[in-house]
N, C-alpha and C positions, 0 to 999 in steps of 0.2 A: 270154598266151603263156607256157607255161611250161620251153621250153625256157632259160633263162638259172639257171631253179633248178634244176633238173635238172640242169644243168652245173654248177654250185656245188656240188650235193651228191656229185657222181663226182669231183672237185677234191678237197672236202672227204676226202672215204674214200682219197685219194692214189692212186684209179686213174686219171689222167686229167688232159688239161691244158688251159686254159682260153683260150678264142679267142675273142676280141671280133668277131663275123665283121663288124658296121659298120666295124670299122677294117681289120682285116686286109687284109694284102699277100701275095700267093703267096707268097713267099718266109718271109715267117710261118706262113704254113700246114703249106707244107712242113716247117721246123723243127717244128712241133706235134705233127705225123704220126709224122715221125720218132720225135720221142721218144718219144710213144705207143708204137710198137712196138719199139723198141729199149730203154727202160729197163727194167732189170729191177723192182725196184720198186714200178714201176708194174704191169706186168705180174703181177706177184705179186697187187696188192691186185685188179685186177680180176677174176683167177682167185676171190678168194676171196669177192669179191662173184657172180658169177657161182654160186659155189658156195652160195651164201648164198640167189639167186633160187629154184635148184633144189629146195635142201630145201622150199621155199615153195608147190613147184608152177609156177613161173617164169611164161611167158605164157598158158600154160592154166588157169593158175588164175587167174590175173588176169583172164582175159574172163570166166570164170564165175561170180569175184567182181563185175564190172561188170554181168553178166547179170543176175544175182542182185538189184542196185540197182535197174537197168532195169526190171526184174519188178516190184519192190518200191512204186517209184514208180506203175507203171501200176495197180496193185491195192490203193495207198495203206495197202501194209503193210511190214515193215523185214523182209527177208531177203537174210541174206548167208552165203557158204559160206567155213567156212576147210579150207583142205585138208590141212592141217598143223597141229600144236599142239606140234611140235619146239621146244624154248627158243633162241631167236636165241644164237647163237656168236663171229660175229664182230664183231669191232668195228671202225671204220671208222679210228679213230687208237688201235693198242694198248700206246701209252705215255702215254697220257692215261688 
């Protein structure tokens, strides 16, 4: 299951806040939500992760890359497409 790193890693880049949902209480939730969308912040970094998908090709390029796997595997050869060769920009902590 890989949604727990996937959370860690949008925590991590400080878009985002982390919800234990085995424990979690509405009232947890709600606060979570909240701040989600009210900090700025936060908001800030997922803009610029979002900005960061795009240059990349975001979800289209991703299933094409997965495509690309899929293929690869069934004809027991290695191809993958990148749709971008932009140098990544942002950085997830940029005082680190």
């Amino acid at each position: 299951d890989d949604q727990p790193v996937v959370a860690d890693q949008v925590v991590r880049a400080g878009a985002g806040v982390r919800v234990k949902f085995a424990r979690v209480r509405a009232d947890d939730l709600r606060d979570a939500v909240r701040q989600a969308l009210e900090d700025r912040d936060l908001r800030a970094a997922a803009g610029r992760l979002s900005a960061d998908f795009a240059t990349y090709g975001g979800a289209t390029a991703a299933a094409t890359a997965l495509e690309g796997l899929l293929a690869s595997e069934v004809q027991g050869t290695e191809r993958i497409r990148v749709t971008s060769t932009e140098p990544r920009t942002h950085r997830a902590n940029p005082t680190t």
